[in-house]
C-alpha positions as semicolon CSV with decimal commas, in nm:
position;residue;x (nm);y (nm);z (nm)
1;X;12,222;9,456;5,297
2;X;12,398;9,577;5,626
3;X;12,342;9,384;5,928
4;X;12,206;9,593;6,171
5;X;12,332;9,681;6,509
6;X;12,413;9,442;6,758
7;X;12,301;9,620;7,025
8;X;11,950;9,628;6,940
9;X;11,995;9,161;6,864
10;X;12,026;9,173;7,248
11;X;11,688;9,275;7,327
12;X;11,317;9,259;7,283
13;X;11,095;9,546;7,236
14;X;10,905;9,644;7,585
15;X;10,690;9,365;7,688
16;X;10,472;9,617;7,963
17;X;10,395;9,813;7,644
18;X;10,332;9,465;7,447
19;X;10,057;9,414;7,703
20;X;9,922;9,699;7,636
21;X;9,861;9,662;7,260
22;X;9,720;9,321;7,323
23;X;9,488;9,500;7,578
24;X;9,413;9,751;7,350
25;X;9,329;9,504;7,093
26;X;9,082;9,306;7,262
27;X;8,902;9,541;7,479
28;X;9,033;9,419;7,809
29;X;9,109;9,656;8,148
30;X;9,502;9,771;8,127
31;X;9,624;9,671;8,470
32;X;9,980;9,595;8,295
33;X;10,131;9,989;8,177
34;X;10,128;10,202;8,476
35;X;9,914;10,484;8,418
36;X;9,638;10,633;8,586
37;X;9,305;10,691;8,436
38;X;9,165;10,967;8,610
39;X;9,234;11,353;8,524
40;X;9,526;11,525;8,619
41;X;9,443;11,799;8,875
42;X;9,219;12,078;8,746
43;X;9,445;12,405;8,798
44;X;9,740;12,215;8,524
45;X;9,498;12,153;8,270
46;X;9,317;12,491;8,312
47;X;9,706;12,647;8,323
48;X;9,725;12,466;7,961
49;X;9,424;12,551;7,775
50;X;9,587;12,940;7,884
51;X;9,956;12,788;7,766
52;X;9,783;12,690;7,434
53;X;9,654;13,080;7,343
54;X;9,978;13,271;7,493
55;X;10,251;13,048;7,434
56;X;10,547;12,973;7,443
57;X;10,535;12,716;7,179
58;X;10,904;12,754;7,023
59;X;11,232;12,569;7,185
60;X;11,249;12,670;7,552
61;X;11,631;12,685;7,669
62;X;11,726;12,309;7,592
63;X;11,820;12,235;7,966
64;X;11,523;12,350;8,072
65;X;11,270;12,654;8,086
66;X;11,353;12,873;8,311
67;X;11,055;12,881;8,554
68;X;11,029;12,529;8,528
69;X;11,337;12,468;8,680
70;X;11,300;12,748;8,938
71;X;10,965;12,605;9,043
72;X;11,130;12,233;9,021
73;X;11,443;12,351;9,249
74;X;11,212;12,518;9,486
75;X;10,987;12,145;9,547
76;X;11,271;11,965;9,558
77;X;11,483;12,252;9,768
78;X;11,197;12,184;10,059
79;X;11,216;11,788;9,994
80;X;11,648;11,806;10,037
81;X;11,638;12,031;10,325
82;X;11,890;12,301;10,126
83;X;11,907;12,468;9,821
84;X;11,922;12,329;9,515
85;X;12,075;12,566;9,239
86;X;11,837;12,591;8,903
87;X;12,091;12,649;8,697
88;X;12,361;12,424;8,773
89;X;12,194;12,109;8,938
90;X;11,914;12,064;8,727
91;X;11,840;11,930;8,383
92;X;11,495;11,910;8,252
93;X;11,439;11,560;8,032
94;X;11,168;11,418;7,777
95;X;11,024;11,211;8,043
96;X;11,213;10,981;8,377
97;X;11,317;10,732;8,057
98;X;11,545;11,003;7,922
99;X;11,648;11,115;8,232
100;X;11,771;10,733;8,335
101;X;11,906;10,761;7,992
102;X;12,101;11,094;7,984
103;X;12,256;10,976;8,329
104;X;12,386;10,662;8,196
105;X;12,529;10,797;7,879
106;X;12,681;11,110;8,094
107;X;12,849;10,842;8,330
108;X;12,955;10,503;8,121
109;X;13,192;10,421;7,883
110;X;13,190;10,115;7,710
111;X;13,248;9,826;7,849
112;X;13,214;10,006;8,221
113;X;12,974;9,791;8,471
114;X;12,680;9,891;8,619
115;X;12,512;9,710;8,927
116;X;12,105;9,654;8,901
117;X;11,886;9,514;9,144
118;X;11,670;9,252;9,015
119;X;11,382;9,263;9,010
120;X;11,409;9,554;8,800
121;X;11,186;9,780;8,607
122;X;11,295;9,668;8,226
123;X;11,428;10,006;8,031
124;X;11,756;9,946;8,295
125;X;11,851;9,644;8,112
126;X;11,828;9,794;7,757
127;X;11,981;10,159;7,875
128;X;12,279;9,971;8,013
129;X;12,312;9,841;7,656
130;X;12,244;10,084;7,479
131;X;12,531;10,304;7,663
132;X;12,760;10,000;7,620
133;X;12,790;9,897;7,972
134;X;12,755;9,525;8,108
135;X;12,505;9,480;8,383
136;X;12,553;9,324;8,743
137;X;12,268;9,148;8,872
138;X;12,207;9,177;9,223
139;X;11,903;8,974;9,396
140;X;11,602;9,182;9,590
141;X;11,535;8,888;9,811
142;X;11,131;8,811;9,843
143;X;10,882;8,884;10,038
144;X;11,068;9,195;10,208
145;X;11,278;9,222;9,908
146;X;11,574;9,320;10,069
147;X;11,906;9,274;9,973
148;X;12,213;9,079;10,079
149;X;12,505;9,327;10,180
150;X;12,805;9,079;10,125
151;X;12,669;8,990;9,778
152;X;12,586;9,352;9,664
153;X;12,945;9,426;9,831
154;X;13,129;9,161;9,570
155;X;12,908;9,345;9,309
156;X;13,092;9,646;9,425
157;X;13,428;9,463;9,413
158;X;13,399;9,427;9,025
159;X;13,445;9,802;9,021
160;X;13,111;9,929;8,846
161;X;13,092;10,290;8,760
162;X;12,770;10,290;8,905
163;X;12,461;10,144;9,063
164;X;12,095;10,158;8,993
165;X;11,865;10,240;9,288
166;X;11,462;10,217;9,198
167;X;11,270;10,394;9,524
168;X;11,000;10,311;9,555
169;X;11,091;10,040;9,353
170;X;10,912;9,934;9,030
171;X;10,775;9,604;9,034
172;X;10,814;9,483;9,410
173;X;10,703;9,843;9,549
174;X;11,016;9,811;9,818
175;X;11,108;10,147;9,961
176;X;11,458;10,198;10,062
177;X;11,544;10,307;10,422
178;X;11,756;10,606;10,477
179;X;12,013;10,345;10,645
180;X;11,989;10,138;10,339
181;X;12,071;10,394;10,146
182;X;12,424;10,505;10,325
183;X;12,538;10,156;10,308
184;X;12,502;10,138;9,933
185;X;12,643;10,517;9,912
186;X;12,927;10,406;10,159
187;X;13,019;10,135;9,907
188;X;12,979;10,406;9,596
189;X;13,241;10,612;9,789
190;X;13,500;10,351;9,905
191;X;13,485;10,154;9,518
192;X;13,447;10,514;9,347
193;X;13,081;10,502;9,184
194;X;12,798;10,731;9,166
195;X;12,417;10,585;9,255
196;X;12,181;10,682;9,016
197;X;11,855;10,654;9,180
198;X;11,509;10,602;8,997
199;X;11,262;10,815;9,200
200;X;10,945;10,890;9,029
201;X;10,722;10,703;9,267
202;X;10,831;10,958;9,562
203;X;10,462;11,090;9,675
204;X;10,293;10,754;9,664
205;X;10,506;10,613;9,990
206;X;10,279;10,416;10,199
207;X;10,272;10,403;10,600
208;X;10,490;10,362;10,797
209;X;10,726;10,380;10,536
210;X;10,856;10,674;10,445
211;X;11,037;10,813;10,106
212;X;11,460;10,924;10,150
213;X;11,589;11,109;9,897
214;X;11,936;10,990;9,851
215;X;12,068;11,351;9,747
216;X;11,989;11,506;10,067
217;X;12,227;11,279;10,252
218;X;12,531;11,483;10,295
219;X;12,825;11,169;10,336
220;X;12,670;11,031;9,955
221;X;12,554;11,340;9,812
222;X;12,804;11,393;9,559
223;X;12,798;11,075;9,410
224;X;12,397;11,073;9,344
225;X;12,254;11,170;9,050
226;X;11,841;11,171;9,060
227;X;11,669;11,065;8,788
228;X;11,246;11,157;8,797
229;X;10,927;11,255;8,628
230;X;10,599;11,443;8,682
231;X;10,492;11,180;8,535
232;X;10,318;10,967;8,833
233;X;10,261;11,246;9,061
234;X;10,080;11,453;8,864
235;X;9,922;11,186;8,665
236;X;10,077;11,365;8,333
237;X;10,262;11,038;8,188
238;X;10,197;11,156;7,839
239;X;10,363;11,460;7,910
240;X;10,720;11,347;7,916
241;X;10,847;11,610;8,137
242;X;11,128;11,451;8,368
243;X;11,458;11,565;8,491
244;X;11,772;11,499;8,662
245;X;11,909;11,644;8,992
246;X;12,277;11,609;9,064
247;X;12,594;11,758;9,102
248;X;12,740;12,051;8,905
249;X;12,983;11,880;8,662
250;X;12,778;11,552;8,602
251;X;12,496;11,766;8,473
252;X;12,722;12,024;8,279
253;X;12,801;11,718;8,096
254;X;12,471;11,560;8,096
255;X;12,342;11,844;7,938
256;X;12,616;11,773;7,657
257;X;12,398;11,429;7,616
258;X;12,048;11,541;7,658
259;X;12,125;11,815;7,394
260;X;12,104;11,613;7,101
261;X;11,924;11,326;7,179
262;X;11,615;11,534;7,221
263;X;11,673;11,914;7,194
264;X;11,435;11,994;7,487
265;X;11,164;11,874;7,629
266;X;10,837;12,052;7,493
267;X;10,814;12,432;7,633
268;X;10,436;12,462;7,680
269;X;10,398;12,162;7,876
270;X;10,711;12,314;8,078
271;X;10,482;12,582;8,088
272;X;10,204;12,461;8,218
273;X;10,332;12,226;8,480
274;X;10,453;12,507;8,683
275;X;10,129;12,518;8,850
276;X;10,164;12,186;8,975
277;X;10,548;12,209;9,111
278;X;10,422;12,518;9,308
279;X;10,138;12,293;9,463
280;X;10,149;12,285;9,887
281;X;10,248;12,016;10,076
282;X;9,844;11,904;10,126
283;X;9,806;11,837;9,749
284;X;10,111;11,548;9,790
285;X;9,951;11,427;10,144
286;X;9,621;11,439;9,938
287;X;9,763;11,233;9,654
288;X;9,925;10,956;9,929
289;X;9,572;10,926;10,095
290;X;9,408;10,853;9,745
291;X;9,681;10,557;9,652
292;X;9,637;10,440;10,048
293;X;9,291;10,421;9,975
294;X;9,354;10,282;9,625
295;X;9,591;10,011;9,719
296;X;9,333;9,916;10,041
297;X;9,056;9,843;9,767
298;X;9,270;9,633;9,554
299;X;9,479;9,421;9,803
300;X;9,149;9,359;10,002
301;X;8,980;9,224;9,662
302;X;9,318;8,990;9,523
303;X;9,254;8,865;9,938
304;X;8,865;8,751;9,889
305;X;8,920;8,574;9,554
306;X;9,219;8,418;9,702
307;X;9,500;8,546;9,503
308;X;9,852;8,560;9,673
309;X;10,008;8,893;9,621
310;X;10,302;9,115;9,781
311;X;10,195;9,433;9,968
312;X;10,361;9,703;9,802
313;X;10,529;9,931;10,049
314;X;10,540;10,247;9,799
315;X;10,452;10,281;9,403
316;X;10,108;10,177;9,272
317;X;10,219;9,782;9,185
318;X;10,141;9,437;9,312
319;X;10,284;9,126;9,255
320;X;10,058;8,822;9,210
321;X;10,119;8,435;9,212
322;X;10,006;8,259;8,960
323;X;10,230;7,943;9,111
324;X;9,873;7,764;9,191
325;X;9,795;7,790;8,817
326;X;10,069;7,642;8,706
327;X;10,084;7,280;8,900
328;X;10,046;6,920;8,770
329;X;9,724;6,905;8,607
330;X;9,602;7,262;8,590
331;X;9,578;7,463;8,183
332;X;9,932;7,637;8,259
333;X;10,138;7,381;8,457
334;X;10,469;7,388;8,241
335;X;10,359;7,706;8,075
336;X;10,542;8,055;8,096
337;X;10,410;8,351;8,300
338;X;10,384;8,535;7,920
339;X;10,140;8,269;7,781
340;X;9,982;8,338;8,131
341;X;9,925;8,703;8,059
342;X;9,821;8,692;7,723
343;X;9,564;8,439;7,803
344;X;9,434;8,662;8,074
345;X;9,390;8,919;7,840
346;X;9,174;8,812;7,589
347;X;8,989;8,533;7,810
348;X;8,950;8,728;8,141
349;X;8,967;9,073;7,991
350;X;9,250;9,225;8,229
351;X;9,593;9,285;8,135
352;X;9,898;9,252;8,304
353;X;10,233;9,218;8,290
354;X;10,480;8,871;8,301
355;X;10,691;8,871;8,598
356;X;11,035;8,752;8,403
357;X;11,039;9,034;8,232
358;X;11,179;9,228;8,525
359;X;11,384;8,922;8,672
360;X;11,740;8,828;8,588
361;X;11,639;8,496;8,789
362;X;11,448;8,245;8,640
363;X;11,109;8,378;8,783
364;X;10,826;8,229;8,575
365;X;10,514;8,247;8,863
366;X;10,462;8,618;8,892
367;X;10,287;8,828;8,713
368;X;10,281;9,199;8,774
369;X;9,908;9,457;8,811
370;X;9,879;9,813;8,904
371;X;9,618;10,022;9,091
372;X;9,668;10,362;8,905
373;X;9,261;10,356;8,829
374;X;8,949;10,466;8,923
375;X;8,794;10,230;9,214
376;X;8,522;10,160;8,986
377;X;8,778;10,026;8,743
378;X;8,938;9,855;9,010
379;X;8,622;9,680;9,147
380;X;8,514;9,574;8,747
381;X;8,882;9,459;8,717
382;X;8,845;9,220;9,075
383;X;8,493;9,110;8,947
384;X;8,658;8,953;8,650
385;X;8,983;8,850;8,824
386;X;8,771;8,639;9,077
387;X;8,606;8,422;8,762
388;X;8,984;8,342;8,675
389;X;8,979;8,010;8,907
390;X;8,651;7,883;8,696
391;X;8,774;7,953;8,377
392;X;9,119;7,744;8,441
């Protein structure tokens, strides 16, 4: 037979999702795939049960419904501080994942670089592949994770077509700072690259940080190109409804891409969400109050049983250290962060996800959790976390 595609020899399936089917498997509380599981709000789920009688339930225009992107530009219009055209700067994707993915096919060509900071979340490693381009590793630099500007500037000097910006970053929860931001966009303008930022985690920003849209700085807004979902802040992540925000001619052509690798993204759903993109500014303050609260609960517990963590300054992840598990004489010492995890599963009953999986370093005492549940899930998930020490 045929050999099969190199591409897909140089790398594994998703290992978040891997945790999940183990978790699945044995019973045990998902802490690794980041999804919440509570409702989404009320007034979307009513608008859908009306979506599901009076339609529309054939192809919607493939870039994008119409009032979807309308509602969309008017959010994001208010979030940019100026207009944002729904026609022109605006393509509606089957999820953030097609959205990274439709940017990256628009923008590479074989063989072109593209700069990611590591940690990173994992799809950027396989969507660089997948579009032919060769990643640059760049180091987030714990606990801060912040990032060194001479070595992301020799990163630059390799002449990438672009760069990857995750903010609120996904797994170290680092929020970039609107100065931050400019310096990398002042580098995409003097070595000619765009920045394709990764913002789905937007509302869940915790104080005193504060979430910068790259697009609505005027010295870099041409060269970014916004890739995000409704995903997280609707708590919809089966909904695949994403989209990208950018310049006119990137998405003409991104359209080009999006086009036939998925058609459109699913009209009643389109539909329906329109509710939620025409929420007021209280719902989003609402929603940042609930993952404050959320990511109180949890940080407070990992504290008690003793469980060194980061503090996430935006996106519903934490970082834990299993480094104590792992020394001379303890069940894991010489043991990866993976055997770690799947252990946990089925012998502690929560799930979460190995820390190398989102390192280009050699990072083997991290694993990663989320807070995306009910406190009552969080509090069983603590209560079993804080036997882990016994049972090692």
């Amino acid at each position: 037979m045929p050999e099969l595609s190199h591409r897909v020899q140089t790398f594994t399936d998703s290992v978040i999702r891997r945790m999940t089917r183990i978790s699945d498997e044995v019973g045990a509380l998902n802490l690794s795939q980041g999804f919440p599981d509570f409702p989404p709000p009320k007034a979307i789920t009513d608008r859908l049960r009306e979506v599901a009688d009076e339609g529309p339930h054939q192809y919607s225009v493939t870039f994008g419904a119409e009032t979807f992107r309308e509602a969309l530009a008017r959010k994001q219009g208010r979030a940019y501080g100026r207009a944002i055209n729904p026609d022109t700067e605006i393509l509606v994707t089957c999820g953030g994942t097609e959205a990274m993915m439709s940017a990256m096919m628009t923008v590479c060509n074989p063989g072109d670089k593209v700069i990611v900071f590591s940690p990173f979340y994992e799809n950027y490693g396989a969507d660089a592949i997948l579009s032919g381009a060769d990643p640059i590793f760049v180091p987030l630099v714990p606990p801060a994770f912040d990032f060194d500007r001479d070595v992301l500037e020799d990163a630059f000097r390799q002449h990438p077509k672009a760069i990857i910006v995750c903010n609120p970053s996904n797994p170290c929860g680092k929020v970039f700072t609107e100065e931050e931001l400019l310096f990398i966009g002042g580098l995409c303008n003097r070595y000619d690259a765009y920045m394709i930022t990764d913002e789905v985690y937007e509302h869940i920003v915790f104080a005193p940080y504060h979430h910068t849209y790259a697009g609505a700085l005027a010295p870099i807004a041409d060269r970014v190109i916004c890739c995000s979902s409704l995903s997280k802040t609707y708590s919809i992540t089966g909904w695949r409804l994403g989209y990208l925000i950018g310049p006119a001619n990137v998405i003409e052509a991104a359209k080009k891409v999006h086009d036939f690798l998925t058609v459109g993204a699913a009209a009643p759903l389109q539909e329906a969400a329109v509710v939620g993109l025409n929420f007021p500014q209280s719902y989003y303050d609402e929603l940042t109050a609930l993952y404050t609260k959320k990511r109180a609960v949890f940080l407070e517990g990992l504290d008690r049983i003793g469980l060194a963590h980061t503090t996430p300054q935006g996106s519903y992840f934490v970082m834990v250290d299993i480094s104590d598990f792992q020394r001379p004489g303890m069940r894991f010492h010489g043991r990866s962060d993976m055997e770690f995890c799947e252990w946990m599963i089925r012998n502690v009953g929560v799930a979460a996800v190995p820390g190398s999986s989102f390192f280009r370093e050699p990072v083997n005492h991290l694993i990663r959790l989320h807070f995306a549940r009910s406190e009552d899930t969080l509090n069983e998930a603590l209560e079993r976390l804080s036997r882990l020490p016994k049972l090692l």
